[in-house]
C-alpha positions as CSV (number, residue, x, y, z in Angstrom):
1,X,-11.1,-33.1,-58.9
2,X,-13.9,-35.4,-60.1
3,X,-12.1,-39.6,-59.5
4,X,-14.5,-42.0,-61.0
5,X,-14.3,-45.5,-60.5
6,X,-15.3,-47.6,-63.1
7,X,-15.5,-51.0,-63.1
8,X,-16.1,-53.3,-66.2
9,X,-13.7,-51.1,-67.5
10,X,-12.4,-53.7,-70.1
11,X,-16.0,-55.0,-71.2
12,X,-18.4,-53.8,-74.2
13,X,-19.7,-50.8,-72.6
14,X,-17.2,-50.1,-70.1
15,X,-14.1,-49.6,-72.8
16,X,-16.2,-47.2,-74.6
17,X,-16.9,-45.1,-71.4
18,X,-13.9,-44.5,-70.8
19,X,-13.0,-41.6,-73.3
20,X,-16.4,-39.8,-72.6
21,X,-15.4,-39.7,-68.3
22,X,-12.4,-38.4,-69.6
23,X,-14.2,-35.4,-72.1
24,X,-16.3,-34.4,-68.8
25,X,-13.2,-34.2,-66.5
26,X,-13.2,-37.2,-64.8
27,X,-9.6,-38.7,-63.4
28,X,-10.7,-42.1,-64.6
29,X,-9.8,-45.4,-62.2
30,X,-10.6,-48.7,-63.9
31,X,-11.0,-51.9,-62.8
32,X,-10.1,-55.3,-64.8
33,X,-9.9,-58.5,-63.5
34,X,-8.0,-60.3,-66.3
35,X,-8.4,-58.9,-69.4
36,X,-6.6,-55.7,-69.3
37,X,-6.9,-53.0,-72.5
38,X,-3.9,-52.1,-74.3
39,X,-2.7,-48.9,-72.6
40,X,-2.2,-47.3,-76.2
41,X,-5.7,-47.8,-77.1
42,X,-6.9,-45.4,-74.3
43,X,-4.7,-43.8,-72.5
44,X,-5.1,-41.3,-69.4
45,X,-6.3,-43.9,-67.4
46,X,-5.2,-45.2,-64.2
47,X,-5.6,-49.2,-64.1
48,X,-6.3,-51.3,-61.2
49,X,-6.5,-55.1,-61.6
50,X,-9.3,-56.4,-58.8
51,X,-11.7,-59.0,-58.5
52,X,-14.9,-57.6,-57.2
53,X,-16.1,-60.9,-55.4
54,X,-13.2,-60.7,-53.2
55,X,-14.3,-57.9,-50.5
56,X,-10.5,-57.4,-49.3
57,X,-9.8,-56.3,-52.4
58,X,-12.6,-53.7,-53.3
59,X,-11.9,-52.1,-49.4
60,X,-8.2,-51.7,-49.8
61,X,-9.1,-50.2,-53.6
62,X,-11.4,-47.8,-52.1
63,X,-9.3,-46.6,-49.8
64,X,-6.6,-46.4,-52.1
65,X,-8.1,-44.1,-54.6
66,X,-11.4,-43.0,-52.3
67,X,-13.2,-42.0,-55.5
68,X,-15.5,-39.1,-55.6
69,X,-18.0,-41.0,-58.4
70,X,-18.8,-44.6,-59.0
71,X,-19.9,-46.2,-62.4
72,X,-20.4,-49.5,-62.0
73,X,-21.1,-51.5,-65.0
74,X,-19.5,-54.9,-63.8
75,X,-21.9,-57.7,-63.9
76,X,-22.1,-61.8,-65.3
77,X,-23.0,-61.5,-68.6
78,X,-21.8,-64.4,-70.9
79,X,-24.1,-65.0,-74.0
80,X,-26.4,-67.6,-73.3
81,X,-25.8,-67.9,-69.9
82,X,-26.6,-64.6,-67.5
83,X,-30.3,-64.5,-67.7
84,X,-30.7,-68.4,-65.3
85,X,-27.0,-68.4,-64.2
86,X,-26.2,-68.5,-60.1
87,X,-23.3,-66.0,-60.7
88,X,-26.3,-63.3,-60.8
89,X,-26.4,-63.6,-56.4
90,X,-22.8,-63.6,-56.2
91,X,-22.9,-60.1,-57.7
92,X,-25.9,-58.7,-55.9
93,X,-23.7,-59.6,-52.7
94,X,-20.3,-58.3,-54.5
95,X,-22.3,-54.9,-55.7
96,X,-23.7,-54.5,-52.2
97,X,-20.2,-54.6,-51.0
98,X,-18.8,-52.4,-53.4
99,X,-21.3,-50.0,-52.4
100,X,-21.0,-49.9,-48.6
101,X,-17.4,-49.2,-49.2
102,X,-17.3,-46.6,-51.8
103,X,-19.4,-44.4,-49.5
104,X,-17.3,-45.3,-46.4
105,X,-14.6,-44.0,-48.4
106,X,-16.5,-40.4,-49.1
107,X,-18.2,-41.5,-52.3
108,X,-20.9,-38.4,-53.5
109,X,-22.4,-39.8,-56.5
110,X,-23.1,-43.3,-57.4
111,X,-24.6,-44.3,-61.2
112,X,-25.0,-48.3,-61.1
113,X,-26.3,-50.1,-64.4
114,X,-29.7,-51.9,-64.7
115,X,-31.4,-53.7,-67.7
116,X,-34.4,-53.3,-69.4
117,X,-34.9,-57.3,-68.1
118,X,-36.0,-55.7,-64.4
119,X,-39.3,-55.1,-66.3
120,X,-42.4,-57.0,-66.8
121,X,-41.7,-58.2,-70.3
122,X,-45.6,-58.4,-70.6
123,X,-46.0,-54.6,-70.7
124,X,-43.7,-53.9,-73.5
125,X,-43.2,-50.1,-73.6
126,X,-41.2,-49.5,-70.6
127,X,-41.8,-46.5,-68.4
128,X,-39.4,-46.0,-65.2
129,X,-42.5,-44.6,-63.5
130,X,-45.5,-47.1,-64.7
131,X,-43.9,-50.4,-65.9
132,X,-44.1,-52.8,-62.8
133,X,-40.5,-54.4,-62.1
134,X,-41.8,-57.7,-62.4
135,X,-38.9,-60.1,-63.9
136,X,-39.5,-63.9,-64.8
137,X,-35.3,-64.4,-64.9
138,X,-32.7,-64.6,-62.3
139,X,-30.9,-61.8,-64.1
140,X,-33.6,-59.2,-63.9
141,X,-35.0,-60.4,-60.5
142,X,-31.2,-59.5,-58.5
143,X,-31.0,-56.4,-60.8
144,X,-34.0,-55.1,-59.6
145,X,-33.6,-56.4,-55.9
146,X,-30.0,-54.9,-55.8
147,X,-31.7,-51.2,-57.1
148,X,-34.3,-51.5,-54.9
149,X,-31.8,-51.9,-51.7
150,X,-29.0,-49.4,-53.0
151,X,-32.0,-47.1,-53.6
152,X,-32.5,-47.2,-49.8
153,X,-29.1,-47.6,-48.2
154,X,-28.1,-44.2,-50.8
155,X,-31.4,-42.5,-49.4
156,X,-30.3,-42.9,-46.0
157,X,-26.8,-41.9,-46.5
158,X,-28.2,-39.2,-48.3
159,X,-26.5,-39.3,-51.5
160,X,-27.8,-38.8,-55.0
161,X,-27.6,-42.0,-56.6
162,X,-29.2,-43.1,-60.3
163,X,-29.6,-46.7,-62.2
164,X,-29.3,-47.2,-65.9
165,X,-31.3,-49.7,-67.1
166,X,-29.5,-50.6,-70.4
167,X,-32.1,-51.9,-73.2
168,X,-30.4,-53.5,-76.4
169,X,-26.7,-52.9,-77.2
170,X,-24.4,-53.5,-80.1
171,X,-21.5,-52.3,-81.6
172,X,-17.5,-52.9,-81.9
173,X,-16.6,-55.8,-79.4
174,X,-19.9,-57.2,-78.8
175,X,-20.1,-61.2,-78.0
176,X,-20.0,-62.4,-81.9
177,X,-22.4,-65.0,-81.2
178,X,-25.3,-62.5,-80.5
179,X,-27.2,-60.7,-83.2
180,X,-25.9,-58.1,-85.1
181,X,-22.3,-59.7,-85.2
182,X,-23.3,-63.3,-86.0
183,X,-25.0,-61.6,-89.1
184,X,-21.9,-59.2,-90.3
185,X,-19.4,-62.1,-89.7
186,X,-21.8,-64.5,-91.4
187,X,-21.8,-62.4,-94.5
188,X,-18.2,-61.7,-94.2
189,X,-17.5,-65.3,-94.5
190,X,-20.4,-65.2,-98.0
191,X,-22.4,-67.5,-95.1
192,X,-26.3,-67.8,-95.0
193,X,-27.1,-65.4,-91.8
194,X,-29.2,-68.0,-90.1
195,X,-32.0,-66.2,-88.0
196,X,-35.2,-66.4,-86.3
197,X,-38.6,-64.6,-87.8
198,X,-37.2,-61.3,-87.1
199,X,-40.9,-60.0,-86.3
200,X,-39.5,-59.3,-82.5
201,X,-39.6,-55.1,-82.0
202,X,-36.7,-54.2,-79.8
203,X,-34.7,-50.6,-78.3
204,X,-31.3,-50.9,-79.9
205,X,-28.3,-48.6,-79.4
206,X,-25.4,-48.2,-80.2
207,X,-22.4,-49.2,-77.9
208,X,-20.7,-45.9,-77.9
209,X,-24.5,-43.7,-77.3
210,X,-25.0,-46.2,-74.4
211,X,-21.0,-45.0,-72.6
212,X,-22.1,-41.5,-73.6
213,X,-25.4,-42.0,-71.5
214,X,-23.6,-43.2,-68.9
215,X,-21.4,-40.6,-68.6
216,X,-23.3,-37.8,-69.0
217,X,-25.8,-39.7,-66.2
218,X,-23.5,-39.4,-64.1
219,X,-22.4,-36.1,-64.6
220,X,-25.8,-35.0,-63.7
221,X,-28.3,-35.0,-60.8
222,X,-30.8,-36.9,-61.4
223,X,-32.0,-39.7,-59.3
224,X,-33.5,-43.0,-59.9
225,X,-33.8,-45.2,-63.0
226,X,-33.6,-44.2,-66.3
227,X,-34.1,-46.0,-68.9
228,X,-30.6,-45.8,-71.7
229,X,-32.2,-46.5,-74.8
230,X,-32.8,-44.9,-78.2
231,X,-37.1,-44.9,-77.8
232,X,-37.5,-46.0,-81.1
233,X,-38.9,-49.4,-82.0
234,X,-37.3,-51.2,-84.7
235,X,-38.1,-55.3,-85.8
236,X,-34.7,-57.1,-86.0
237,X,-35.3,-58.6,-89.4
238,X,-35.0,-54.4,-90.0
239,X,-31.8,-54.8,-88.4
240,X,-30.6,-57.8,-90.1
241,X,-31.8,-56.0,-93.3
242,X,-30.2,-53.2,-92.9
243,X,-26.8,-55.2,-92.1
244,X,-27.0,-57.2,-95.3
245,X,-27.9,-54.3,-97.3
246,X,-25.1,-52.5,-96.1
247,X,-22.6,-55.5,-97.1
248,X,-24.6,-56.9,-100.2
249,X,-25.3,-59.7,-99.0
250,X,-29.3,-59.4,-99.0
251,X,-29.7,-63.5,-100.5
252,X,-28.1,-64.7,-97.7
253,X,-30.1,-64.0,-95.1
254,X,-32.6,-66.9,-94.0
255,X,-35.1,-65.7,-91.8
256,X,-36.9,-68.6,-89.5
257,X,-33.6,-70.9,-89.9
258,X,-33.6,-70.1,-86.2
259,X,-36.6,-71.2,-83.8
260,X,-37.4,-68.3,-81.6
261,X,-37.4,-68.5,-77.9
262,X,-40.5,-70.0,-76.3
263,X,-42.7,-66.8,-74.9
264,X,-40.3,-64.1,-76.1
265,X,-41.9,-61.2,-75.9
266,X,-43.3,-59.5,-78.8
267,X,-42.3,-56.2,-77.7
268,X,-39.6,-54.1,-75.5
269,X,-39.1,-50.8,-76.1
270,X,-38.1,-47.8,-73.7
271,X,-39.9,-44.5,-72.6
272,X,-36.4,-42.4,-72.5
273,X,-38.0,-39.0,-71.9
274,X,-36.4,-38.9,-68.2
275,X,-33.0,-39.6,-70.2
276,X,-33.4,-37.0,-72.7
277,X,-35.3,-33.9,-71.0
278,X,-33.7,-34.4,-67.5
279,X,-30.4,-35.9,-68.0
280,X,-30.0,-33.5,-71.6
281,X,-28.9,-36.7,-74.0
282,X,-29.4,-37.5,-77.6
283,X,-27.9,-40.2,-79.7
284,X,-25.3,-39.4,-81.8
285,X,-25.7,-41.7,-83.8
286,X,-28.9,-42.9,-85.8
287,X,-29.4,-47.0,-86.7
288,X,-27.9,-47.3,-89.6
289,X,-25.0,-45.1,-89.6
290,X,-24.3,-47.1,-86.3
291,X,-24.8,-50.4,-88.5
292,X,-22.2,-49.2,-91.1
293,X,-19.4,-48.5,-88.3
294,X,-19.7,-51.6,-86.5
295,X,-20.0,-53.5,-89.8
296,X,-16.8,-51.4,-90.6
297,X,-15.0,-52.9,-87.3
298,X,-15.2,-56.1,-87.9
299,X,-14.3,-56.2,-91.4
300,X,-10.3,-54.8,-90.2
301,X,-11.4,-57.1,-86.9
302,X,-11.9,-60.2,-89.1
């Protein structure tokens, strides 16, 4: 029997993973701390409430369910505040700890998520194999540093471990205060959709693509980092577009209400042949039929 772990089980990617471990055979283990999902909205799933700072906790859950797979997905990621916050060491110590216990328990086959933030945001098309790891935030620097230790400790236990490094992400339960749902709930309210230039090219996916990634990354051998991403550049005033054309709601968009960040990048987009020739995933789902669901969610949502 294939036991995953998952932890994160109740956040934005996490909740949609869940029915995809489940599709490849996985006996699913999840982990919340406090915000536990309604058991009738996924079933099948064994829950374990656990807070992955607290090191007692994660060794007596290991050895409770000794799982044969790890997916972690956990991390600090509040809008606005992950990329500079100190929370980021606290989970490059809590990860490293969750690690060293799943394979004391046995564990074969680790997959751990990254972000597209480990790069050097000056290169803009991201290759796992040429784009230097080079991050100017806190987030991306203990991303990277955590890959680049669980890389080695994996090596010399000699498992088979891999690293997703998620790129842009929206969907049904994003954070409403970042892009995609601060436009659709804008227009839902018959709001201006206050925005910057929109002339910043970005890798988004959809939300449920990014859980099928995952799973089928882990259901696979590969090794390393790969990039989970669509590898198709897109401005977001497409995006925002796109959203308001979908709802009607074209005239109220206001692009430039919103400053852009000082030295954003002009560019991040992913090289995701290692995802799609080794691992064997497509997308499901192309931008704007991923648009009209989400946009579809919050309308019963709102």
């Amino acid at each position: 029997m294939k036991r995953v772990l998952l932890t994160g089980a109740s956040g934005f990617i996490g909740r949609h993973s869940i029915p995809f471990l489940l599709e490849k055979g996985y006996e699913v283990h999840a982990i919340y701390h406090s915000n536990l999902i309604a058991q009738e909205e996924i079933p099948s799933v064994t829950w374990h409430q656990c807070d992955l700072l607290n090191s007692e906790q994660i060794n007596n859950l290991m050895g409770e369910v000794k799982p044969t797979h790890l997916l972690h997905l956990a991390w600090h990621t509040v809008h606005g505040e992950c990329l500079t916050s100190p929370k980021n060491l606290e989970w490059v110590n809590a990860s490293l700890g969750l690690i060293a216990s799943f394979l004391e328990n046995g564990g074969a086959r680790p997959v751990i998520a990254g972000t597209c933030f480990e790069y050097d945001s000056r290169y803009g098309y991201c290759s796992e194999a040429i784009t230097p790891t080079r991050s100017k935030s806190l987030y991306g620097v203990c991303k990277s540093s955590l890959q680049e230790i669980a890389s080695s400790f994996f090596k010399q236990a000699g498992v088979i471990s891999a690293w997703g490094r998620i790129f842009f992400v929206y969907g049904p339960h994003e954070d409403r205060r970042r892009l995609v749902p601060s436009v659709i709930t804008s227009l839902l309210q018959n709001q201006p959709a206050r925005c910057t230039h929109g002339n910043q090219i970005r890798d988004y996916l959809h939300v449920e693509d990014v859980a099928s990634a995952f799973a089928s990354l882990l259901d696979s051998n590969v090794e390393g980092p790969v990039n989970i991403a669509s590898g198709k550049p897109v401005a977001l005033k497409t995006i925002i577009y796109t959203v308001a054309d979908l709802m009607g709601g074209r005239s109220l968009v206001n692009l430039g209400a919103i400053p852009a960040p000082t030295l954003e990048p002009p560019l991040i987009v992913a090289n995701v042949r290692k995802l799609n020739e080794l691992v064997g995933w497509e997308p499901r789902r192309n931008l704007e039929d991923g648009l009209e669901s989400t946009i579809n969610w919050w309308k019963v949502k709102s």
